[in-house]
C-alpha positions in Angstrom: -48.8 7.7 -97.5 -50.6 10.6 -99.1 -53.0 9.6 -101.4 -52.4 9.8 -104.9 -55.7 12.4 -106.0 -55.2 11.0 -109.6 -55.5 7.1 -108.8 -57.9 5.1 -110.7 -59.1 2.0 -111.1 -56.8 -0.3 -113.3 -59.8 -0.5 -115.8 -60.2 2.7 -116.3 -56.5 3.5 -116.6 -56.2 1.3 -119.6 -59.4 3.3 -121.1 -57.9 6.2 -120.4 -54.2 5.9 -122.0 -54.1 7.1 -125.4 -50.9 7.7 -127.4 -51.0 11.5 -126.8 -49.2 13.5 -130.0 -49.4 17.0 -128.7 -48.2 17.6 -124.9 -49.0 21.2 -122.8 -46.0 23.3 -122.3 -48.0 25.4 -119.7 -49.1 22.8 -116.8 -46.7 21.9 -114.2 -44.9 18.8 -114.9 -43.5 16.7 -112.2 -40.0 15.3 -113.1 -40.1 13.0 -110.1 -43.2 11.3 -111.3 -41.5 10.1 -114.2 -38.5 8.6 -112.1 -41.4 7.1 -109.9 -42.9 5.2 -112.3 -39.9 4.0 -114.5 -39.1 2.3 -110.3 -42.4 0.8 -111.1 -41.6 -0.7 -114.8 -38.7 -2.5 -113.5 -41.2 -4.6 -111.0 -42.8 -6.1 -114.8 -42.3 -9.7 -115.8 -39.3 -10.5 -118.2 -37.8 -13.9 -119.2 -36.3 -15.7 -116.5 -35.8 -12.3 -114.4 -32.9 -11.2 -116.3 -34.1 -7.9 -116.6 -32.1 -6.6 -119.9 -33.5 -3.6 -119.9 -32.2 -0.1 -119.4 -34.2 3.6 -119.0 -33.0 7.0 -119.6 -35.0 9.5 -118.9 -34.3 12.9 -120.5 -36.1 16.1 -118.7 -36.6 19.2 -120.9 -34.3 20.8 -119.2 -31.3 18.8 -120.5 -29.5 19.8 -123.1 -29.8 16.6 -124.8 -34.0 16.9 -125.0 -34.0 19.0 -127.9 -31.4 17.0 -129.9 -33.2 13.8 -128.6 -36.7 15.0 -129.8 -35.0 15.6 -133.6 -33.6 12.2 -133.5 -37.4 11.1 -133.2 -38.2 12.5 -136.8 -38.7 15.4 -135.0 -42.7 14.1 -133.9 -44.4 16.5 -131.9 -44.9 13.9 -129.5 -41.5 14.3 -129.1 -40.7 18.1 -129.5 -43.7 18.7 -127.4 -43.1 16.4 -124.7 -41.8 17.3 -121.0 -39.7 14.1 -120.7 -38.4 11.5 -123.2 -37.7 7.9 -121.9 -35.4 6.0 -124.1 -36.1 2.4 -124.1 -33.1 -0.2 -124.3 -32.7 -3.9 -125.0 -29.2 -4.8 -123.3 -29.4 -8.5 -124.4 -25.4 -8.3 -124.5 -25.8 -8.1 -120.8 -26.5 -11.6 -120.2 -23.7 -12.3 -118.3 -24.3 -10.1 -115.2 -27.9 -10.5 -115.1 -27.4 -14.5 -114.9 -24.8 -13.8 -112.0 -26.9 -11.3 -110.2 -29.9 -14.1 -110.3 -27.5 -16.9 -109.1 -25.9 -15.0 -106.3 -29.4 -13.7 -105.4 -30.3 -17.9 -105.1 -27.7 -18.6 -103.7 -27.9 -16.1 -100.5 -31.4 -16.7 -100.2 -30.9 -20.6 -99.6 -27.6 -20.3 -98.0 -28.7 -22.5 -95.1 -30.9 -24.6 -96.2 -29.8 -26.4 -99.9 -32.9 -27.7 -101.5 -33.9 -29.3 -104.3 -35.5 -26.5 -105.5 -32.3 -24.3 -105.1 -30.5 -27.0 -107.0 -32.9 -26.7 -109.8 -32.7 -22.7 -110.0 -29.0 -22.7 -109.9 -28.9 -25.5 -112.4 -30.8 -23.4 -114.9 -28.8 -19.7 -114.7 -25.5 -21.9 -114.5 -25.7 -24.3 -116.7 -29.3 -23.9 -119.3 -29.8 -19.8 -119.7 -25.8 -20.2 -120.7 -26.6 -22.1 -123.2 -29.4 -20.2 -124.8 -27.7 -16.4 -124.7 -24.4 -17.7 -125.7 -22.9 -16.4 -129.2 -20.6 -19.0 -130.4 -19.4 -19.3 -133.8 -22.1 -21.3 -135.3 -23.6 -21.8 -132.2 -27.2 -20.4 -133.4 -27.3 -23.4 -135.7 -26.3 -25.8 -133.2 -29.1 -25.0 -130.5 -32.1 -25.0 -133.4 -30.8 -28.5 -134.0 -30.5 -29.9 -130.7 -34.3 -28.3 -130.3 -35.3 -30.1 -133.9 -34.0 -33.6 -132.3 -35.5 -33.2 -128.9 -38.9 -31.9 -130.5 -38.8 -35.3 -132.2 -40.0 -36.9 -129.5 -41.7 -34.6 -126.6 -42.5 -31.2 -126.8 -39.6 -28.7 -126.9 -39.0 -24.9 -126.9 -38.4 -24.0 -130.5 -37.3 -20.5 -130.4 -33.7 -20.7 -129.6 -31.8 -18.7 -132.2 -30.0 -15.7 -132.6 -32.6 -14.1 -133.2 -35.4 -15.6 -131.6 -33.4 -14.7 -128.2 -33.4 -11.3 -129.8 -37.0 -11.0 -129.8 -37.7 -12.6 -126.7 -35.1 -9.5 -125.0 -37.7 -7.3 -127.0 -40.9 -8.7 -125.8 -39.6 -8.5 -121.9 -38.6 -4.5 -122.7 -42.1 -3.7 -124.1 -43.3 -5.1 -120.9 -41.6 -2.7 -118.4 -42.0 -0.3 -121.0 -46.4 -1.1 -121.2 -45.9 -1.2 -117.5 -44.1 2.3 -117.1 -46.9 4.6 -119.5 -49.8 2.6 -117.2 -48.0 4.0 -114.0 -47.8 7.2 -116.0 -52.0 7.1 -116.7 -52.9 6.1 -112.6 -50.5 9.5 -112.3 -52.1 11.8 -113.8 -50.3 11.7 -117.2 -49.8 11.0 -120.7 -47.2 9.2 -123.1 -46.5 8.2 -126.4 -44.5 5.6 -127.2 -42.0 6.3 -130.7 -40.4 3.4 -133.0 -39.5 6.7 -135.6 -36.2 7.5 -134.5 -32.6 7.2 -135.9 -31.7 4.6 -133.7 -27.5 5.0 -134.7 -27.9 8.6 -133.5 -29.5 8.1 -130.3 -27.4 5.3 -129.0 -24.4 7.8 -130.2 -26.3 10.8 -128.3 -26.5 8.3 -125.7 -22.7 7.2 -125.6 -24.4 3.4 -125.9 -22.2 0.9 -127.4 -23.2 -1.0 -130.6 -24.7 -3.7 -128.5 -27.3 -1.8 -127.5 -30.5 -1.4 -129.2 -33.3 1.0 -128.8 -36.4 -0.2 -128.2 -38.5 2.7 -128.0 -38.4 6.5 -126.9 -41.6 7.4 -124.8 -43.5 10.9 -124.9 -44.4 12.0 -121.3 -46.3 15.2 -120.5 -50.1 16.6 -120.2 -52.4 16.0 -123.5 -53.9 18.8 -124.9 -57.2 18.0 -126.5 -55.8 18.1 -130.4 -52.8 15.8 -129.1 -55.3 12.3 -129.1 -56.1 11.8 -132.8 -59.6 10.9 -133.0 -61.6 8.3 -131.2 -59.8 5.0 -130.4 -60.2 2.4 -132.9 -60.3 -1.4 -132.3 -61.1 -4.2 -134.8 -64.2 -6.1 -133.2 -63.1 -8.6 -130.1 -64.6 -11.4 -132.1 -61.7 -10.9 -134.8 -59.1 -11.1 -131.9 -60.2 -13.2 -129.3 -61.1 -17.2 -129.7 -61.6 -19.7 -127.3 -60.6 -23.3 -128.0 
């Protein structure tokens, strides 16, 4: 394999990423780096595997970048980028990610049935069900069945409508974290965008209502007025405790 000249040290990749507002339009810009290292954000952790996630990635030479980049507010992180990455929660895809994940146990032990296998199957057939359903009146119904187990040993609280919401979220900005690191050890930079018009985008998009957009993601080369300052960072001791 050729080595990568731009690979650093993991340490150093995280001091190097800034949120870079201004991107060169004159440096070559690999396309293929991009599709490289969304491959590399689907490898990040996510609740129970399910992987609800989805990336589009939007060159500058489509004819949606432009219209994409107005969506954003019009940002310059956004007009000036090279490629946008639209970030999507798919939590309505629960169904499909369960069944991939049981098939996938279910080949993998097909010769030898273990307790363990039992156990795995058990909990995408019967208790991740449970939790992403959307019954009428079902949101109400797991918080309290969680209330009257908590009673008496410890229990996961965070079982509602929205609380499975969130927890899709948190998996997303994951791969998503995970992606604009790969980006860094390549060689470039990215900004990640929450001011967007998310209705238009998913419409741009041809997403269904389920969808939601997590984030759209600025990739290209900085140029030095692109990083805003020196990074800022309340002091560790106002962050970080030990108990």
């Amino acid at each position: 394999m050729k080595e990568n000249k731009y690979s650093l040290d993991f340490f150093d990749v995280v001091e190097n990423r800034r949120s870079v507002r201004i991107f060169d339009q004159t440096e070559p810009f690999d396309h293929g780096v991009v599709r490289k290292c969304l491959e590399t954000a689907t490898l990040a952790p996510n609740s129970s595997n399910l992987q609800l996630w989805e990336f589009y990635q939007i060159p500058e030479t489509s004819p949606l970048k432009d219209r994409l980049a107005k969506l954003c507010m019009g940002q310059k992180a956004a007009t000036t980028s090279r490629n946008l990455v639209v970030v999507v929660a798919r939590r309505d895809k629960w169904k499909s990610r369960i069944a991939a994940n049981y098939n996938h146990i279910q080949a993998v032990y097909e010769d030898a049935p273990s307790k363990k296998q039992k156990q795995a199957l058990a909990y995408y057939g019967k208790l991740i069900p449970k939790l992403y359903a959307t019954y009428p009146l079902w949101s109400i119904g797991k918080q309290v069945f969680a209330w009257f187990v908590g009673l008496k040993k410890p229990m996961v609280r965070e079982v509602s409508e929205t609380d499975v919401r969130i927890s899709v979220h948190k998996s997303v900005a994951l791969a998503a974290m995970t992606f604009m690191y790969a980006m860094t050890a390549e060689g470039y930079d990215t900004c990640p965008m929450e001011g967007l018009d998310s209705k238009r985008v998913k419409k741009l998009l041809d997403l269904p209502d389920a969808a939601e957009i997590s984030m759209i993601i600025g990739c290209g080369k900085r140029l030095p007025e692109g990083v805003y300052g020196e990074r800022f960072r309340v002091p560790n001791k106002d962050v970080i405790f030990e108990r």
